[in-house]
N, C-alpha and C positions, 0 to 999 in steps of 0.2 A: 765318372767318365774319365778315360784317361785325355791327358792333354795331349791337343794338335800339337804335331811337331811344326815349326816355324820354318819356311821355307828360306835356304840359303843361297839368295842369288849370287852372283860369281862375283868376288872382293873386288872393289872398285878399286885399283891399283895399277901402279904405272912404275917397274924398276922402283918398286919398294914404297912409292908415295901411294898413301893412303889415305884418304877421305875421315875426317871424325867422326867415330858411332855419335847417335845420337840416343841411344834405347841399349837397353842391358840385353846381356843377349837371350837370359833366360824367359820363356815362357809366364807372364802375366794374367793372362786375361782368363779370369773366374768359369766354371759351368755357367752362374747366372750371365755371365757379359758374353759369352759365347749363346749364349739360349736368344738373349736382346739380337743380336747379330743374327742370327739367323730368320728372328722376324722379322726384321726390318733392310729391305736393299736402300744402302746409302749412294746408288751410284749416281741418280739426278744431282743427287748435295753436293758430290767430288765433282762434278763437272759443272756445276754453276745454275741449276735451274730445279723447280719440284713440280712441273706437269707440264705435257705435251710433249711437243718437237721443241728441241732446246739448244741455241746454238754454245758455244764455249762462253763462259763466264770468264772474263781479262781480271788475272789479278796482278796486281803493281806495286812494285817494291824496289829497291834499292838492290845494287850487284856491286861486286870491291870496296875497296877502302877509301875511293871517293863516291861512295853513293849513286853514282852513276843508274838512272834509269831503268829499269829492270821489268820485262813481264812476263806472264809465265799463262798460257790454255790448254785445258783439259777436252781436247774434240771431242773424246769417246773414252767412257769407264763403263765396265761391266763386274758382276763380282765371281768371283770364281764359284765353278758348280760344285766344287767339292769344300773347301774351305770359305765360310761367311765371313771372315775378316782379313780374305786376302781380293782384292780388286786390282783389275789390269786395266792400264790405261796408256793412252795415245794423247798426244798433242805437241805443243810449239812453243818455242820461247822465244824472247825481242829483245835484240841488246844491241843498242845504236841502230844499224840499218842492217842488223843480221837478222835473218828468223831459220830457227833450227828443228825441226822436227826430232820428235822423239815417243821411246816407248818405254815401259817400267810397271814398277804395282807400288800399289798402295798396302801396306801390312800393316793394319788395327792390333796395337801394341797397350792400350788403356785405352778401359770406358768408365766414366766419373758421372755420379748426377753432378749438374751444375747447380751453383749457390748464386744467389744475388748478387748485387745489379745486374739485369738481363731488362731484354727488351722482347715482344713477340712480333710474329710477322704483323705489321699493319694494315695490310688486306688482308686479314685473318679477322672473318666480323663475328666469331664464337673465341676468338682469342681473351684468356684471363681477364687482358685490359681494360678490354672494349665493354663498354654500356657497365663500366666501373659507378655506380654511386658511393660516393664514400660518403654521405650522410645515412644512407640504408643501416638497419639495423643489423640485415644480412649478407650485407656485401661484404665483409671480410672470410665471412664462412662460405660465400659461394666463392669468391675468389680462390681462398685457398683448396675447394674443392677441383675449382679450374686447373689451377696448378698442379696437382698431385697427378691428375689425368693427363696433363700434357707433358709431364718428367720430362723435365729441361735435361740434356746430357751433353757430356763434353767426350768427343772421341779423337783419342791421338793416334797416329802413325807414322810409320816409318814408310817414308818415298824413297826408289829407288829408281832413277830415270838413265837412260842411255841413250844420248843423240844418234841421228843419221850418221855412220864413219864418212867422214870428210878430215881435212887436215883444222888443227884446230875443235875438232867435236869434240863434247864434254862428257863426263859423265855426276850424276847429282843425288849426293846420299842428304835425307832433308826430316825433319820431324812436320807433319804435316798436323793442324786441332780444329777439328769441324765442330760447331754448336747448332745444333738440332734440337725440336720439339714433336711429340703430336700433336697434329692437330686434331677437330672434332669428330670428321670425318676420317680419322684412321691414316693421313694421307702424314707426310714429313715437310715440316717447312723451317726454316733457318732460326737459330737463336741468335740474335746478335749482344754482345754481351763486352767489356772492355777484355783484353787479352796483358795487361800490366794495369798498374796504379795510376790513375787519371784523375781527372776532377770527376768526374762523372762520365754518362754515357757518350759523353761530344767523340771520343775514340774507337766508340764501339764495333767490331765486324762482329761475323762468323768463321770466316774461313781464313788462317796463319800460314806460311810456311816457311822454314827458317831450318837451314844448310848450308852446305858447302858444293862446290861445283870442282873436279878435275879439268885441267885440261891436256888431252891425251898427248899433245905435240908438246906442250911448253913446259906441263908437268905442274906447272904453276895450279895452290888450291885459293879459289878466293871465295870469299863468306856472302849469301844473297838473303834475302829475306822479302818476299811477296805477301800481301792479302787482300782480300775484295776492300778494303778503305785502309788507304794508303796510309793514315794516321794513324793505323794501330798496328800497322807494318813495322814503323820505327818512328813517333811520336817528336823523339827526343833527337833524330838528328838533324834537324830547320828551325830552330827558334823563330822566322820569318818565312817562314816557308813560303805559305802566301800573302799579298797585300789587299788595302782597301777595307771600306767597312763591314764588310762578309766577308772579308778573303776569297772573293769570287775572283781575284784574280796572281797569276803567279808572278812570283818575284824573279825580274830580269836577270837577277843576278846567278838563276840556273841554268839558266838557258843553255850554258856550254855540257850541262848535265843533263840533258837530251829533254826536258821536263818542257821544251816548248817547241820541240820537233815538227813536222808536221810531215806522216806521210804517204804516199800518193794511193796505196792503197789503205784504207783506215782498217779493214778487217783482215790485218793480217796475218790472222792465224787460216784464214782461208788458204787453199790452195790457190799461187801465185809463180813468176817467174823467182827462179832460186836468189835470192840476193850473193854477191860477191866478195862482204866483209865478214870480215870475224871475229871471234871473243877476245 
């Protein structure tokens, strides 16, 4: 089969300033990883949920070089009728008291099995894990047969997002890495897995996303980095992050970095009155 050509959205540029590739720009992805792609719609997993009515999944992360607050929802992902590993998608980002709509695609650039430390969904009651006996004589042979059936995988992309034009709007070239399983029933449900070198799973997500953001007016590029648990977003920059003996609680001393904000509407990727600040 000859290879998809790779759709070239319009260079995110502004009077010469350019956003950093994240992905080579040649053609990766195998017959087999396109064959995978086409059996499986990843669109519930881009948007934050794997059955039913599913509203955006909030993922949170850090925006510029003071870390400053950052989060990013996916309303709506579909995948395209024609290409299996290009998906379009709708949603909003929160940066202090701004929330900015926007639209782009997701472009599936690498699909990898994943290797251990992994974790499986926990209300997954046919999951590997579960009704584990390690003193069974067969529980390593049924496990590993659980495993082989659920191929953990790791799939990367290239996000290309484009705010609402207002003064100030951005635009956001990003490497986006989903971890995904099947499950028993044939159905897709998250792998959470570490995303860097940890002690173990205490960092684990599923869902990464780590780019850059234009901004159209100032021209200014500053570095974000979002994912569904904020600790494997970027680990390493709060040594203290939070306090107390669970760290159930945050450290005051962020507070001016939006991490103890509160506000008035809490779902705010909902449609709302426009906010009047900016990035």
């Amino acid at each position: 089969m000859a290879p998809v050509a790779i759709p070239q959205p319009a260079k995110a540029t502004v009077d010469s300033v350019a956003l950093p590739a994240v992905f080579a720009a040649r053609d990766t992805l195998t017959a087999q990883d396109r064959a995978v792609l086409r059996r499986y719609d990843l669109s519930k997993l881009w948007q934050g949920g794997t059955g039913g009515a599913q509203a955006a999944s909030v993922l949170e992360g850090f925006f510029g070089p003071d870390h400053y607050r950052f989060e990013l929802a996916f309303t709506a992902v579909h995948r395209d009728a024609a290409n299996p590993a290009l998906y379009h998608v709708r949603g909003k980002c929160h940066y202090r008291k701004n929330v900015r709509p926007f639209t782009g695609t997701l472009l599936i650039r690498q699909l990898h099995d994943l290797e251990p430390p992994y974790e499986f969904d926990y209300t997954d009651a046919d999951a590997p894990n579960q009704n584990y006996g390690a003193n069974s004589d067969t529980a390593g042979t049924e496990y590993e047969k659980k495993v082989q059936r659920a191929h953990p995988r790791e799939v990367r992309a290239e996000l290309r997002l484009t705010e609402e034009p207002q003064a100030n709007a951005g635009e956001m070239l990003a490497a986006a890495t989903l971890l995904f399983y099947v499950k028993s029933n044939h159905r897709l449900s998250y792998m959470r897995a570490p995303f860097r070198g940890t002690d173990g799973l205490y960092n684990a997500g599923y869902l990464l996303i780590n780019g850059s953001r234009l901004n159209i007016s100032t021209r200014q590029i500053k570095q974000f980095v979002v994912a569904d648990n904020v600790f494997t977003a970027a680990p390493d920059v709060y040594k203290d992050f939070e306090i107390g003996d669970r760290g159930g609680e945050m450290n005051p001393k962020y507070a001016h970095l939006g991490w103890n904000e509160k506000w008035e509407n809490e779902e705010w990727w909902a449609d709302s009155p426009k906010p009047k600040l900016s990035l």
